[in-house]
N, CA, C and O atoms as a MOPAC input file, in Angstrom:
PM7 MOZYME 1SCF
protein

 N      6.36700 1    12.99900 1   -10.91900 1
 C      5.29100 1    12.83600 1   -11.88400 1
 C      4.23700 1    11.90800 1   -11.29300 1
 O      4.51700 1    10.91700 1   -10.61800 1
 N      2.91200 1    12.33600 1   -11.62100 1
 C      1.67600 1    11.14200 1   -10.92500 1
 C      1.50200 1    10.78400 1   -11.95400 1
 O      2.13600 1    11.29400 1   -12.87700 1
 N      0.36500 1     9.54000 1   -12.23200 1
 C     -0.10900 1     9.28000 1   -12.70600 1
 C     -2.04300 1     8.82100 1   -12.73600 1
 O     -2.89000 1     8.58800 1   -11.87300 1
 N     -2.01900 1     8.87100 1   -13.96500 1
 C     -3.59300 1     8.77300 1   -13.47200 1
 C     -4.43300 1     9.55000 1   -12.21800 1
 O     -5.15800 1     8.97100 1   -11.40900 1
 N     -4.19700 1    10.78600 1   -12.25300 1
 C     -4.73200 1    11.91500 1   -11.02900 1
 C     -4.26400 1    11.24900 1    -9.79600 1
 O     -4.60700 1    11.55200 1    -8.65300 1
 N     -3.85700 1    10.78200 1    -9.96900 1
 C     -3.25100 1    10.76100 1    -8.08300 1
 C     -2.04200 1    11.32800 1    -7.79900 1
 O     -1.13400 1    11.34600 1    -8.63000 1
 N     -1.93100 1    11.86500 1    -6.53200 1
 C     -0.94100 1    13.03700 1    -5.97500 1
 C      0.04100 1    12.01500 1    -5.84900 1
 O     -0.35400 1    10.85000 1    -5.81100 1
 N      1.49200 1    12.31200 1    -5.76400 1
 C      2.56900 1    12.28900 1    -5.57900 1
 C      2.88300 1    11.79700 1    -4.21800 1
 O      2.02000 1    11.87600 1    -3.34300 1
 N      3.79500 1    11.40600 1    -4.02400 1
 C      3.98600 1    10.87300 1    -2.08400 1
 C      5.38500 1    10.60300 1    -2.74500 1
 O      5.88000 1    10.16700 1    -3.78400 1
 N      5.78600 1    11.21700 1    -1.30200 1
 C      7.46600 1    11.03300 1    -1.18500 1
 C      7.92700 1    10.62300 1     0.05700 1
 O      7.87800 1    11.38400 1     1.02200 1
 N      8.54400 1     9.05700 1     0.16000 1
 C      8.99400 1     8.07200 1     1.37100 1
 C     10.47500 1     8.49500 1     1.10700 1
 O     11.02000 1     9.20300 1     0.26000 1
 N     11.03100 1     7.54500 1     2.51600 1
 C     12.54900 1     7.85600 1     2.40200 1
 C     12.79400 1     6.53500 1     2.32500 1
 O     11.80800 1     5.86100 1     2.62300 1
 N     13.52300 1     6.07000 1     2.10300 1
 C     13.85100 1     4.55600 1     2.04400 1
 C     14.96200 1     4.20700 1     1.15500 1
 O     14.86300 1     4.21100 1    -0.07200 1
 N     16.34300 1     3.81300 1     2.00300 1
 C     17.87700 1     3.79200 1     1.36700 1
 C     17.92800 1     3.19700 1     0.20200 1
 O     16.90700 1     2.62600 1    -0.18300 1
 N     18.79300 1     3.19100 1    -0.40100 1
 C     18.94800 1     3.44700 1    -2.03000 1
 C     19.12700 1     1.59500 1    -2.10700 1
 O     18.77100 1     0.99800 1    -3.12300 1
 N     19.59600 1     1.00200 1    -1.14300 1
 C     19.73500 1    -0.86000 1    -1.37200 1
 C     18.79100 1    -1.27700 1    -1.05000 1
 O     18.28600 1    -1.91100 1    -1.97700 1
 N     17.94800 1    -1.28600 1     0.20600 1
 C     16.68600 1    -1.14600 1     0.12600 1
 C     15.57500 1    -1.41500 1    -1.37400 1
 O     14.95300 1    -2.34000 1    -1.89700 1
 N     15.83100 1     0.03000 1    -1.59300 1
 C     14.79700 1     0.91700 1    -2.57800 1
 C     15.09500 1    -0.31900 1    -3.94200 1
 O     14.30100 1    -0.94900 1    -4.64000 1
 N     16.72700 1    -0.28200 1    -3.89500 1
 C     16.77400 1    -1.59600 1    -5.33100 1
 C     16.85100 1    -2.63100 1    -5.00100 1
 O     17.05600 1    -3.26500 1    -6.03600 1
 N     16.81800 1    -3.46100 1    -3.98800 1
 C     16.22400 1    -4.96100 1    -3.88600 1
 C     14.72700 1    -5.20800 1    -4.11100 1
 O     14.38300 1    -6.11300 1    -4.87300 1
 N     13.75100 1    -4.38700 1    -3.43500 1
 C     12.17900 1    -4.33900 1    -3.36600 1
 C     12.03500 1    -4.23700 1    -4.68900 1
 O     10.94000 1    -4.66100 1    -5.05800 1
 N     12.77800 1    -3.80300 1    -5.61800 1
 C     12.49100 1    -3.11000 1    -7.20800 1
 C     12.85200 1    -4.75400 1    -7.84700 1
 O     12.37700 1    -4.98100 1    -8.96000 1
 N     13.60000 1    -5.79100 1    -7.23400 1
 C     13.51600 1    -7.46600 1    -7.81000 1
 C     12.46300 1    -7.76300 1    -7.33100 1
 O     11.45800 1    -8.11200 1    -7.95100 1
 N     12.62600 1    -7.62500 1    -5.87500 1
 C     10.85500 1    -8.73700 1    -5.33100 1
 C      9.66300 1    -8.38500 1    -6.37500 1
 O      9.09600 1    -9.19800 1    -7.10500 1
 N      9.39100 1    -6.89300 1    -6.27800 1
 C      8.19000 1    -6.76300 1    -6.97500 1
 C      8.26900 1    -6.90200 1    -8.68200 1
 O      7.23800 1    -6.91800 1    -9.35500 1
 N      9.81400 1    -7.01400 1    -9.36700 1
 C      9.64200 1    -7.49900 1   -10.58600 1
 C      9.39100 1    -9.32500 1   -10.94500 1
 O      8.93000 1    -9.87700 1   -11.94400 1
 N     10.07500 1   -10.04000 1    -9.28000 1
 C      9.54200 1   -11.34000 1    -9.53900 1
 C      7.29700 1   -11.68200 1    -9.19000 1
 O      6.51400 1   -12.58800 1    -9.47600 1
 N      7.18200 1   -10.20200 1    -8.39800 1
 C      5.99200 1   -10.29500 1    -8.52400 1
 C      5.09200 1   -10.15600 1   -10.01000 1
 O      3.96900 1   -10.58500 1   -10.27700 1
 N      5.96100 1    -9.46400 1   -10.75600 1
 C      5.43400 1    -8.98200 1   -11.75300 1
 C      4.23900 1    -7.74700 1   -11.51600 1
 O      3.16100 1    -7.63800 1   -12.10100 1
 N      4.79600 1    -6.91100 1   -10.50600 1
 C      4.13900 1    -5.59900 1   -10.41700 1
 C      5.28000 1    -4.60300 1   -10.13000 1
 O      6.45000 1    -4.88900 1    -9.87500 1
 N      4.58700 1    -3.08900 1   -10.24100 1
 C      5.30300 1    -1.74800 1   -10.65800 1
 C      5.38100 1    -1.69300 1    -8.49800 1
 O      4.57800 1    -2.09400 1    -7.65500 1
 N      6.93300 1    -0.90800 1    -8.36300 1
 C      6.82400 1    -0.66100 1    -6.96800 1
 C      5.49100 1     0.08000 1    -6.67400 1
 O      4.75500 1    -0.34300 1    -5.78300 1
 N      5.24500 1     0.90300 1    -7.22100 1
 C      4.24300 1     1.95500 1    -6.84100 1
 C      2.61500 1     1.08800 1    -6.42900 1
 O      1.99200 1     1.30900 1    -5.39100 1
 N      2.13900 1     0.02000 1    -7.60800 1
 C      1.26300 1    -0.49700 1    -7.34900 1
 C      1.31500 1    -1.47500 1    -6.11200 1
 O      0.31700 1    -1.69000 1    -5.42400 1
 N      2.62200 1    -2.09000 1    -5.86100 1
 C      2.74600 1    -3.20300 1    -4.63600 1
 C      2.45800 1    -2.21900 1    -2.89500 1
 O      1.88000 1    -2.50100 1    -1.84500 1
 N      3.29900 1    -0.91100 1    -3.45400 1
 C      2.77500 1    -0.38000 1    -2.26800 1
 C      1.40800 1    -0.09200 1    -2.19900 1
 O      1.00100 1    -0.20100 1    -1.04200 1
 N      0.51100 1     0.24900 1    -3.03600 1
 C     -0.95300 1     0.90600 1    -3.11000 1
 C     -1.62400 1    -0.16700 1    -2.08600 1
 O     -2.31900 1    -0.12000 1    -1.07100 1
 N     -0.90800 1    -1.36600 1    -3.08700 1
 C     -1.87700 1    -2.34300 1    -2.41500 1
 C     -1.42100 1    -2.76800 1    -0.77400 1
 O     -2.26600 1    -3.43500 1    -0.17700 1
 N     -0.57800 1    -2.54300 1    -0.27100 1
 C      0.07000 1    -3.08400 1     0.80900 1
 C     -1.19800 1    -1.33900 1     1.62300 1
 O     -2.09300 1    -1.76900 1     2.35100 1
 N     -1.19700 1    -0.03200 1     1.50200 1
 C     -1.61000 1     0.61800 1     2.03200 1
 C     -3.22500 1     0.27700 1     1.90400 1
 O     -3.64400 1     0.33400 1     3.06000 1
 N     -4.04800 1     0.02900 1     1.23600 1
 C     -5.44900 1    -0.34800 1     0.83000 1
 C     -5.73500 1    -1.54200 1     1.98500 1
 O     -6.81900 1    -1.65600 1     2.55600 1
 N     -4.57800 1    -2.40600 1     2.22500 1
 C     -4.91500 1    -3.53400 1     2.95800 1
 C     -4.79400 1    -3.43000 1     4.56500 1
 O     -5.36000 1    -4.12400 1     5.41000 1
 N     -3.62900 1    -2.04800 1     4.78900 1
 C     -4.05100 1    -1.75600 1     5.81600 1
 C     -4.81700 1    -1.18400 1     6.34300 1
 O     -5.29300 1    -1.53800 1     7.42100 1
 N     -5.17200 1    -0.03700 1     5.65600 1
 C     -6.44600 1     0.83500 1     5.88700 1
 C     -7.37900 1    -0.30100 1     6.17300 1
 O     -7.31400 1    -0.71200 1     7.33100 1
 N     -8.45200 1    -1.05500 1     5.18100 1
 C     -9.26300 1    -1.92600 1     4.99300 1
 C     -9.16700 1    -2.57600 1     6.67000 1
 O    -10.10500 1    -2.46600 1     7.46000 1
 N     -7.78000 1    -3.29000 1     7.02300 1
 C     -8.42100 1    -3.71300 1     8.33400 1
 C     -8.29100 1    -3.05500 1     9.27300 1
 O     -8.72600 1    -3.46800 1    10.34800 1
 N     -7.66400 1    -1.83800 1     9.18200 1
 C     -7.97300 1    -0.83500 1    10.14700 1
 C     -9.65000 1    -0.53500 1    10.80700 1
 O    -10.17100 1    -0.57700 1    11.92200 1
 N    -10.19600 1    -0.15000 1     9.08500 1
 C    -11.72900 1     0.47900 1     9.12400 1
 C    -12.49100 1    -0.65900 1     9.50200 1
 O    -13.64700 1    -0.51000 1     9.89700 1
 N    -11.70400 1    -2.33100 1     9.38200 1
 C    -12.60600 1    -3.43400 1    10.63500 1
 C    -12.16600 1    -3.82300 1    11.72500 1
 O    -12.30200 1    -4.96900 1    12.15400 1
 N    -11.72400 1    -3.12200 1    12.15600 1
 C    -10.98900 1    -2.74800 1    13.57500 1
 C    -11.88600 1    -1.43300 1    14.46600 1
 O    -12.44600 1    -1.47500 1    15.56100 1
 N    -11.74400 1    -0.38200 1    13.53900 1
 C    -12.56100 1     0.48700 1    14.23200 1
 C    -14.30500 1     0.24900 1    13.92000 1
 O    -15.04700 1     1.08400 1    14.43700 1
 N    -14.62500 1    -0.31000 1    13.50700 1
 C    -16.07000 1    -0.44500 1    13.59900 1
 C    -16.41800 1    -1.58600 1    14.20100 1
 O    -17.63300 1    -1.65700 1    14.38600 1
 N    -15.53300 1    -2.90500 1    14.73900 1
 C    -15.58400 1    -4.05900 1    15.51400 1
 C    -15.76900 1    -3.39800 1    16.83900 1
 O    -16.54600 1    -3.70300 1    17.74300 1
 N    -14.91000 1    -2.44600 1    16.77200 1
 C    -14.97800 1    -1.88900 1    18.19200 1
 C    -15.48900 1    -0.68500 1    18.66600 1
 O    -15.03800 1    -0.12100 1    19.66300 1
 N    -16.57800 1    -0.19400 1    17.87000 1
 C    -18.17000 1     0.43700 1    17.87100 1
 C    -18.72800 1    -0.41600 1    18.11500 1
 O    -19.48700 1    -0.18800 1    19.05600 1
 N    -18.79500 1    -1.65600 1    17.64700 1
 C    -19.61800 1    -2.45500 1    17.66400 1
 C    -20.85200 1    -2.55100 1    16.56300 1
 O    -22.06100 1    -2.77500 1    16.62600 1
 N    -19.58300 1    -2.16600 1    15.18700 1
 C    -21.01500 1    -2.24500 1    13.89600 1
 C    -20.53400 1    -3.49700 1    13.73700 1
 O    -19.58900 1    -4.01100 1    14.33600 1
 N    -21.44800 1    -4.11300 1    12.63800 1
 C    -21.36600 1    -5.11600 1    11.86700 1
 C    -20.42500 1    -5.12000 1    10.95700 1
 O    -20.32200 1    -4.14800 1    10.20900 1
 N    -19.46300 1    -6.33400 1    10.83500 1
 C    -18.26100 1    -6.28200 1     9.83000 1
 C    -19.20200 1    -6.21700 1     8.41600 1
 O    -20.22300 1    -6.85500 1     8.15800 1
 N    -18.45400 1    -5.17400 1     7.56700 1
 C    -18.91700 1    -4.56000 1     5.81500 1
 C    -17.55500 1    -5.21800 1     4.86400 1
 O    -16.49100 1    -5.44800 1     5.43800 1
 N    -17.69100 1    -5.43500 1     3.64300 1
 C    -17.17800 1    -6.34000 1     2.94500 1
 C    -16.25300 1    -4.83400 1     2.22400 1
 O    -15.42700 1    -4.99000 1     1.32400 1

């Protein structure tokens, strides 16, 4: 099931694993799904100032 129009993604990741991360992110007080969004957003983000450092654009916010 998605939510809010976004597609579905399916990781593999062992079942002790999968339920320890399910405490961390309840002592975070976030949903697994959102802790990952944000963990992928943050890599992308310095990816895209990585590849334009090394074009040689100007770092964008």
């Amino acid at each position: 099931m998605t939510t809010k129009g976004l597609p579905g993604r399916v990781i593999r990741i062992d079942d002790e694993t999968w339920a320890d991360y399910e405490k961390v992110c309840d002592e975070k007080g976030l949903a697994r799904a959102a802790d990952i969004r944000m963990y992928v957003k943050r890599e992308v983000a310095a990816w895209r100032r990585r590849q334009r450092a090394e074009a040689g654009e100007s770092p964008k916010s």
